[in-house]
GURO-986253 format. One line per 10 residues: number of its first residue (from 1); their letters; for each residue x, z, y negated of C-alpha. Coordinates in pm, whole numbers. Each point is the difference from the previous one (the first is absolute). Example, Ala and Ser with C-alpha at 12.3 -4.5 7.8 and 13.67 -1.06 7.14 Angstrom:
BEGIN
1 = AS = 1230:780:450; 137:-66:-344 .
***
This chain:
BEGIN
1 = XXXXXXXXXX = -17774:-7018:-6512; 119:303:-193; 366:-33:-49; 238:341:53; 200:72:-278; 190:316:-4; 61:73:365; 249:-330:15; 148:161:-344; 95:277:194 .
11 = XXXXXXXXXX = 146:-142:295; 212:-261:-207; 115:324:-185; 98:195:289; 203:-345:153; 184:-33:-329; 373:94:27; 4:329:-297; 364:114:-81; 138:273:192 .
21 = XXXXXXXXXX = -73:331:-219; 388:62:-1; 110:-343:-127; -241:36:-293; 42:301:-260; -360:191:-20; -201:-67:-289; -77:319:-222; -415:-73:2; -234:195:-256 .
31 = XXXXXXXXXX = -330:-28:121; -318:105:-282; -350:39:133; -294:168:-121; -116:23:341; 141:244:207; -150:304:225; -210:172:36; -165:-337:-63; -58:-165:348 .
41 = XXXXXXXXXX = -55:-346:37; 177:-332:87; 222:-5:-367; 163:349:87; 82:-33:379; 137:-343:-102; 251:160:-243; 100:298:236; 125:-184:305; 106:-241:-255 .
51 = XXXXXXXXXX = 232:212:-165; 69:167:335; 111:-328:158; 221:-89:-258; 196:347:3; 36:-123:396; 149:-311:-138; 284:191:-241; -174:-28:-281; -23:265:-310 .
61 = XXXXXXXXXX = -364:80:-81; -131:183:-309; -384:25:-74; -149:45:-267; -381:189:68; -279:156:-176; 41:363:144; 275:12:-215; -200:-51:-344; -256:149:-144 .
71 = XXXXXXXXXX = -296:-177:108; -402:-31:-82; -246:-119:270; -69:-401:-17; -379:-66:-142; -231:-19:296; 310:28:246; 51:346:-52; 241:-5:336; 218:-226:-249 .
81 = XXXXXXXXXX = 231:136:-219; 143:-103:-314; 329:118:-163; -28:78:-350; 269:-112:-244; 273:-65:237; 255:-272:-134; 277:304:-122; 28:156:369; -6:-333:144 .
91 = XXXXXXXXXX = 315:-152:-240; 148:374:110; -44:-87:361; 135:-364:-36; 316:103:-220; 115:222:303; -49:-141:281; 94:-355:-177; -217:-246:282; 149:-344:81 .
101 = XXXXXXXXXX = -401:-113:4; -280:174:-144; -326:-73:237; -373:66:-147; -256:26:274; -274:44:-219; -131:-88:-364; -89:362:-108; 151:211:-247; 278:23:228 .
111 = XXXXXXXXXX = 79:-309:-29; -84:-88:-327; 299:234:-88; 282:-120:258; -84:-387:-80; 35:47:-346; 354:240:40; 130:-260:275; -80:-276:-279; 187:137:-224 .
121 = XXXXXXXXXX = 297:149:184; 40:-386:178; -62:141:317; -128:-214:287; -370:10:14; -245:-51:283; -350:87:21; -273:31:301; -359:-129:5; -161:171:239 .
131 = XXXXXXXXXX = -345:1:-72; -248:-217:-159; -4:188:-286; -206:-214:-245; -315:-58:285; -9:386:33; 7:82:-357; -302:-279:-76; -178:154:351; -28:297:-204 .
141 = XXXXXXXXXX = 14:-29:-381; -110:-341:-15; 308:-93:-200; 43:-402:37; 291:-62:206; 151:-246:-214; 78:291:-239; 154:219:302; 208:-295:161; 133:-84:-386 .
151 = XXXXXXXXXX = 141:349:-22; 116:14:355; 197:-330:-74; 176:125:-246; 122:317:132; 118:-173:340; 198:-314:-182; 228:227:-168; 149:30:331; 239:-157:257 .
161 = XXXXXXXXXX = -279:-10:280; -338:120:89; -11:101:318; -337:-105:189; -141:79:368; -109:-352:108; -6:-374:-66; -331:-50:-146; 80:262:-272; 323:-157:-73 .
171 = XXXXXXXXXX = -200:-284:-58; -295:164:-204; 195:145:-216; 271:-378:-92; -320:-153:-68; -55:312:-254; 295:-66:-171; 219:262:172; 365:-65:28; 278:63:309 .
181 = XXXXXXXXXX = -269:81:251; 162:140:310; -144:71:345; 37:387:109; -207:30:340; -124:312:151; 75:211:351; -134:258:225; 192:329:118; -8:-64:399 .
191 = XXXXXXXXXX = 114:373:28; -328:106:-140; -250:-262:81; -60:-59:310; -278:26:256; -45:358:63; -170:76:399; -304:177:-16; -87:-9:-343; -347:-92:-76 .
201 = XXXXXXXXXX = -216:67:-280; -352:199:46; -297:-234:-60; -210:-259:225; 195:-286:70; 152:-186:-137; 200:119:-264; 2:-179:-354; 288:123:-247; 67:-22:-327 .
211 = XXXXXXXXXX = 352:158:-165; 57:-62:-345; -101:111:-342; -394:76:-93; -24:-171:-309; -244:-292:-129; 306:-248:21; 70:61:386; -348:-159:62; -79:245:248 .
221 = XXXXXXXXXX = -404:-41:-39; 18:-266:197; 152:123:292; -270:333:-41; -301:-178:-71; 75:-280:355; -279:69:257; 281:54:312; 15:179:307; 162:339:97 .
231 = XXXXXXXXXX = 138:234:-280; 153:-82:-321; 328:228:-108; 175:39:-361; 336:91:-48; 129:46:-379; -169:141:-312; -69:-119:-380; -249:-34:-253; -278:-101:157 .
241 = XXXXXXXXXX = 12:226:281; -280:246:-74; -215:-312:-65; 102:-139:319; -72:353:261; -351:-24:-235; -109:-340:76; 155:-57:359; -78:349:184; 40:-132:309 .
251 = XXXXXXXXXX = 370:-78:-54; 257:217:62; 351:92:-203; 296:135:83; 160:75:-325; 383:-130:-108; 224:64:308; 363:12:129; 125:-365:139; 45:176:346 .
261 = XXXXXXXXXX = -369:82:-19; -125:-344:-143; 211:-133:314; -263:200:216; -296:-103:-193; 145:-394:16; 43:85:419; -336:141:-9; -237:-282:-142; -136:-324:91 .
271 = XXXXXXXXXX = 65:-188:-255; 200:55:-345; -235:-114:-324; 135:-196:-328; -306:-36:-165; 249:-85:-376; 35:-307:-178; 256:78:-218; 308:141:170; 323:-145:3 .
281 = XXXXXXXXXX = 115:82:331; -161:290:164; 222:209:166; -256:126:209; -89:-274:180; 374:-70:186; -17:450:84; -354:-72:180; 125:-251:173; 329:117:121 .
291 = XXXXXXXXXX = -227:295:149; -209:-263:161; -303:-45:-207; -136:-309:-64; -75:-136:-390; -302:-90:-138; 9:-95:-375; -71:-320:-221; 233:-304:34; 124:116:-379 .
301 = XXXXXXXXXX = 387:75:-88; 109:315:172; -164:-153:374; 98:-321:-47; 349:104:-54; 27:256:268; -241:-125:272; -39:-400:-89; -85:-208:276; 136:306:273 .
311 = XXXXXXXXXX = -249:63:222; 70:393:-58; -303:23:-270; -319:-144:-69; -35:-172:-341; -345:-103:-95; -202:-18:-328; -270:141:163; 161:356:89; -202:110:249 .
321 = XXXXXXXXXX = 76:-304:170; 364:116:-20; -87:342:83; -225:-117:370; 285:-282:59; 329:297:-8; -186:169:224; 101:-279:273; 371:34:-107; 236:206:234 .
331 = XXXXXXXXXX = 204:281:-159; 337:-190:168; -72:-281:-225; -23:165:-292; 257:243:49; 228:-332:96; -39:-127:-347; 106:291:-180; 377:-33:131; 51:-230:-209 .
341 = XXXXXXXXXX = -6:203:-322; 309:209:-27; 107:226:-313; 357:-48:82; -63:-424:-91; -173:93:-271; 228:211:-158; 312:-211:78; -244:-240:-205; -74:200:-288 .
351 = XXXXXXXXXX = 363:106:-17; 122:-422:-15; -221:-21:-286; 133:293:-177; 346:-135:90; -30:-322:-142; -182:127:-324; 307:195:-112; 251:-310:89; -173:-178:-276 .
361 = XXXXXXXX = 6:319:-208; 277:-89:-312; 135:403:-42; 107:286:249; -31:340:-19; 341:26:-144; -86:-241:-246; -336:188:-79 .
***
């Protein structure tokens, strides 16, 4: 039986009794990421109803983003920029706005800078893993991920907590040697996703879909290559995408769109496709299903965490046994299991963790 792991996470986080915003004074947050728009994938909409729900809550939010720095394009992520020599405007930006907790989402050159300045101003530290990192960068360089996880260990033990989507992460990454592992779970925007009446995509039934990133570590080959029934649709772009229209004609893509349009693509398919092996969480999957499409993916973390033993997916290590078996799976279901992923849980969450990191800071911003 495959166990659930993050969908009781977020109940138990909505039930928990979080202090009234007016008995607690806000936190002054400083958020750093090198991923930020017009980048679109999971990492960025995370951080942007993130940020948004804690501004809700009372809180003060700065970020700190690469539009603001002059940038090059990331080797073979062109999409991907990376700010060049940024450390002086960052300690600039700090030094004003003087942050209670400095928060770095991501392990770029972004926030290479802001770790070291919040090390040595003694300002509360946390850091977010939101990707696995070291299994992409050996997908595609071939760079042993002992070397990738050593590196990654040091940057995140210099602070208070890294932040994590699920369970079996947390756990990955203790038995790596990483230190104050914290749970951070995921949501869906119920405003936006939801099933939409009428939509349906063009194609002979039924509709496959995959939404993500085209690149070699999103394993999308072997959703392509699966001898299936019906039409086959691709939402998202990336470096492999020429290859991909070249050796799969018969598939069709859509391009990056708007979440209100990805909520009609969701409404208008069969069954939503995780094809990866890799991802931490997959944001994805809990939008397709709270527009009442059906999962098919590999029982790896990401589906385990989200659909586990839920009978709103269809995890298989065969995937086209996944993919036939969804099929049978009514849209209620699925859309039935996506409830219980909120943002506003799992921002109340990320904002105890940041709470509790600067109690057991030693200096305030006075002091600093």
């Amino acid at each position: 039986m495959i166990a659930s792991t993050v969908a009781p996470q977020v109940a138990a986080a909505a039930e928990k009794p979080w202090p009234a915003a007016a008995g607690t004074p806000p936190l002054r947050i400083l958020i750093v990421t090198d991923a930020w728009a017009p980048q679109v994938n999971g990492v960025v909409r995370t951080l942007k109803t993130t940020i948004d729900q804690l501004r809700d809550l009372g809180q003060v939010v700065e970020v700190v983003e690469p539009n603001a720095f002059r940038t090059i394009p990331c080797p073979t992520y062109p999409e991907i920029r990376l700010s060049l020599r940024p450390r002086a405007q960052i300690m600039q930006r700090v030094t004003r706005f003087m942050p209670d907790v400095v928060h770095v989402a991501t392990e770029g050159p972004l926030g290479q800078a802001a770790r070291r300045i919040a090390r040595r101003l003694d300002i509360p530290l946390t850091t977010a893993y939101h990707t696995r990192f070291p299994e992409y960068v050996h997908a595609r360089l071939r760079i042993p991920l002992g070397w990738t996880y050593a590196y990654l260990r040091r940057f995140h033990n210099a602070g208070r907590a890294v932040l994590v989507p699920t369970q079996v992460v947390q756990r990955d990454l203790q038995e790596r040697g990483f230190r104050h592992v914290k749970l951070w779970s995921r949501g869906v925007d119920a405003g936006v996703f939801y099933p939409r009446e009428g939509a349906r995509l063009d194609g002979t039934p039924p509709i496959f879909l995959y939404v993500g990133r085209v690149a070699v570590e999103k394993n999308i080959d072997a959703f392509l290559r699966l001898d299936l029934p019906g039409t086959k649709w691709v939402v998202g772009e990336g470096p492999e995408l020429e290859r991909i229209r070249r050796q799969y004609p018969d598939v069709r893509f859509l391009g990056v769109l708007t979440q209100n349009e990805l909520a009609k693509v969701y409404s208008g398919a069969d069954v939503f496709v995780f094809p990866s092996r890799t991802d931490t969480f997959g944001l994805v999957l809990i939008e397709a299903l709270a527009c009442g499409c059906p999962v098919a993916a590999y029982p790896v973390t990401g589906p385990l965490d989200v659909i586990g033993d839920s009978p709103a997916g269809a995890l298989d290590t065969d995937l086209k046994a996944a993919c036939l078996r969804a099929l049978q799976i009514p849209r209620s279901v699925a859309q039935a299991h996506a409830r219980k992923f909120t943002w506003e849980a799992a921002s109340r969450q990320f904002l105890d963790h940041l709470r509790r990191a600067v109690r057991e800071g030693v200096s305030t911003p006075a002091a600093r």
